[in-house]
C-alpha positions in Angstrom: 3.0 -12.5 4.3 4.9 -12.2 7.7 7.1 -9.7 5.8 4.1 -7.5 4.6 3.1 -7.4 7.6 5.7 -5.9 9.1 6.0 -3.3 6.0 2.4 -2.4 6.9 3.1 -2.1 10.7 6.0 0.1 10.0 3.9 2.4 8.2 1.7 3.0 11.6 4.7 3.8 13.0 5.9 6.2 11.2 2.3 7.6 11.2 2.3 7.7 15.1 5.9 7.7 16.1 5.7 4.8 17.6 8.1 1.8 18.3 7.1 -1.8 18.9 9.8 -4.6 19.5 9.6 -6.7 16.7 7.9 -9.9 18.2 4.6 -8.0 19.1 4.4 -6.3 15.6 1.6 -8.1 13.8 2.2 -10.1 11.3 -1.2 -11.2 9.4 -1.4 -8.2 7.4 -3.1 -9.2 4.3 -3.1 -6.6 1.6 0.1 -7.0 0.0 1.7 -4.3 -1.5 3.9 -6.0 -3.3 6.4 -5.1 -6.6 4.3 -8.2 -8.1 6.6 -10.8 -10.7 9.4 -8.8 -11.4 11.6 -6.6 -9.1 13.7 -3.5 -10.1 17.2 -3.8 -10.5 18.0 -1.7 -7.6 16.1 -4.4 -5.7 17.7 -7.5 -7.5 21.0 -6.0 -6.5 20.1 -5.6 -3.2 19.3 -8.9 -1.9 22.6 -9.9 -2.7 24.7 -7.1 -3.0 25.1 -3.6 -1.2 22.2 -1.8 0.5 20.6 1.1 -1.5 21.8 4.6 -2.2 19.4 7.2 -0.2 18.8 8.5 -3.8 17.6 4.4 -4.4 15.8 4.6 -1.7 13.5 7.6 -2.9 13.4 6.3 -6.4 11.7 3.1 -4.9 9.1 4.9 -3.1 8.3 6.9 -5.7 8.1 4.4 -8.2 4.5 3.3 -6.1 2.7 6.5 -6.9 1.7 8.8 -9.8 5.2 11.6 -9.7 2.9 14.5 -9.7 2.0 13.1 -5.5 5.6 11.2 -5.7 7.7 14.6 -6.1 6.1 16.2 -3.2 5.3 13.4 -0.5 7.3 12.1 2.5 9.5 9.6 1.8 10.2 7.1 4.6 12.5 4.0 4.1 11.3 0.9 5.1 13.9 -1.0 3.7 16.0 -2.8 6.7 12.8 -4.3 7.7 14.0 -4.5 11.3 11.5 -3.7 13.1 12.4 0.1 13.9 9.9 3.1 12.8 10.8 4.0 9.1 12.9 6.6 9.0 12.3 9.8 7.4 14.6 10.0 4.2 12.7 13.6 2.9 9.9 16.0 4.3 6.7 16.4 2.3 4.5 18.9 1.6 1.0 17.4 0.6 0.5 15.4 3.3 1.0 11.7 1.3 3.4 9.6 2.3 5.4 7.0 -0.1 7.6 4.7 1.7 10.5 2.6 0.4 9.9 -0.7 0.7 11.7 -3.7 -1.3 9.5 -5.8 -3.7 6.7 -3.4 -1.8 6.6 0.3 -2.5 3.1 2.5 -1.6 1.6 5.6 -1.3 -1.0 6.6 1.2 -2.9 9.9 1.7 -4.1 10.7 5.1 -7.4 8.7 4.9 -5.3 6.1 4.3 -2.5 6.3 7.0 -5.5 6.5 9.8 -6.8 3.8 8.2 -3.8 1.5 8.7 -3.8 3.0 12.3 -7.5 1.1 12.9 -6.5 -2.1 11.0 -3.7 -2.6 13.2 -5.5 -2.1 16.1 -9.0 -4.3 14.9 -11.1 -1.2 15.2 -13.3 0.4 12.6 -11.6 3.3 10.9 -12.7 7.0 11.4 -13.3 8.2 8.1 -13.7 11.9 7.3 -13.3 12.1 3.4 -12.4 9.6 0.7 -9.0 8.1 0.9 -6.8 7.3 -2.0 -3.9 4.8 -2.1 -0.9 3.8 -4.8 0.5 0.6 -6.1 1.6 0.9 -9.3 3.9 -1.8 -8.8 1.3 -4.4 -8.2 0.9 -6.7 -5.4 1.8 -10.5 -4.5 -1.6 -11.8 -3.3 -4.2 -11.2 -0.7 -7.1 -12.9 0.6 -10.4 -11.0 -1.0 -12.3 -11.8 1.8 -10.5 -12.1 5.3 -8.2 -8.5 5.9 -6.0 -10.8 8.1 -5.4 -13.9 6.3 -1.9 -14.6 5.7 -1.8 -17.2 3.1 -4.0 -18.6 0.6 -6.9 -21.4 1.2 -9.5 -23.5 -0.3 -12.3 -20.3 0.4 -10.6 -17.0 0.8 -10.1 -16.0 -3.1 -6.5 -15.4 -2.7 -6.4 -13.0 -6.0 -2.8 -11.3 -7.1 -3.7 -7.7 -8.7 -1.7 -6.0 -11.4 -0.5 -2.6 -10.8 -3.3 -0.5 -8.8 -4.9 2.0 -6.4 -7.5 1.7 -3.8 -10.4 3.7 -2.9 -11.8 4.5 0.4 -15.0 5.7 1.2 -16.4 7.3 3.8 -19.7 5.8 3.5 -19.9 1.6 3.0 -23.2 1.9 1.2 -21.7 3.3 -1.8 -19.6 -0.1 -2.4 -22.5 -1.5 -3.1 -22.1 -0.4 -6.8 -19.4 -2.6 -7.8 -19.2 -6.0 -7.7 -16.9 -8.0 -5.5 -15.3 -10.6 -8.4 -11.8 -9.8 -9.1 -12.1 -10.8 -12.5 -14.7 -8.7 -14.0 -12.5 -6.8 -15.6 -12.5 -3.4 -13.6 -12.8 -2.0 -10.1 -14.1 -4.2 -7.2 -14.6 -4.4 -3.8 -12.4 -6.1 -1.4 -13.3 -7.3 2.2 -16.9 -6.2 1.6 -18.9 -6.8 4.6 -15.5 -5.7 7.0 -14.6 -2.2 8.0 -12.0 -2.6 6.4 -13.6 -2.6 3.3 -12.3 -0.5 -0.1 -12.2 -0.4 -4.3 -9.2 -2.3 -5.7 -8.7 -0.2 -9.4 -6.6 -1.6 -11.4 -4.5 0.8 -13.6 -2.0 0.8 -16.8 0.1 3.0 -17.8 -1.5 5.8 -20.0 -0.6 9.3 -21.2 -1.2 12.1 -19.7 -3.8 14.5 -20.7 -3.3 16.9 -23.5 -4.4 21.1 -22.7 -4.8 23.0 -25.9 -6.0 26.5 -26.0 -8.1 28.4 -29.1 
């Protein structure tokens, strides 16, 4: 988890433009946002073999979110995982950002990015809107209970989710709709009860609508 942790602290930094040495980054980030069993080939390669192509790079990061939001988003690399702010590999236009991460690729809208700004600093996020999030690469496991658990135990349903996106919204109340089991099958809540809390939906690939005129 030490190493999602640091993906996820590198995101505030880009956010902000700011740059912590590496030993007071946090490190008990707990929403993974993992590439979950499998790894791309680029990625495979990579552990052993030459670093990524800037064209790579993109393709990674836009591998985490739907391409309609992919082509048009900032792309930040996040790929050295060496403690710098992620640097900007392409400007964006509708304010998401997908950043390049191995094993790890994501998309965040703006709810989201100020949302990772609070959980880093352990204060309660500053909602104006509903927030919308991409991993359609899946994660490697995260506490459903505690947002800064970093590894599994007896009581903190340590659940690993297929590919998915997360919902914020602005107000809790309207979590109380959905149930909190991450087996039921369909959306749920995670870290209900936290301000931190958000709707894990897990997705599958599916074909795009089709428009027909008379």
């Amino acid at each position: 988890m030490k190493e999602t942790a640091q993906v996820f602290a590198n995101v505030v930094l880009l956010t902000f433009g700011i740059v912590l040495v590496p030993s007071t980054q946090e490190t008990v980030f707990a929403q993974t946002l993992g590439a979950g069993p499998t790894a791309s080939a680029a990625e495979k390669h990579t552990s052993s073999g030459p670093k990524l192509s800037k064209a790579q790079k993109i393709a990674l990061a836009m591998s985490a979110g739907p391409a309609e939001i992919a082509r048009n988003a900032t792309i930040a690399d996040m790929t050295e995982m060496n403690g710098e702010a992620p640097k900007e590999l392409r400007a964006g236009t509708n304010g998401w950002v997908c950043y390049a991460a191995l094993r790890q690729p994501m998309c965040l809208d703006k709810e989201w990015q100020k949302w990772a700004a609070a959980w880093m600093s352990r204060s309660d996020p500053k909602l104006e809107g509903t927030g919308i999030a991409y991993m359609l690469r899946g994660d490697t496991g995260a506490s459903n209970t505690d947002p800064f658990a970093t590894s599994a135990t007896a009581d903190n349903q340590w659940v690993v989710s297929p590919a998915h996106l997360m919902l914020l919204l602005p107000d809790p109340k309207m979590l109380d709709a959905y149930p909190t089991d991450p087996k039921n099958g369909g959306p749920w809540v995670m870290w209900k009860g936290t301000p931190y809390a958000h709707i894990m939906a897990p997705v599958s690939a599916t074909k795009a609508a089709v428009m027909r005129s008379k």
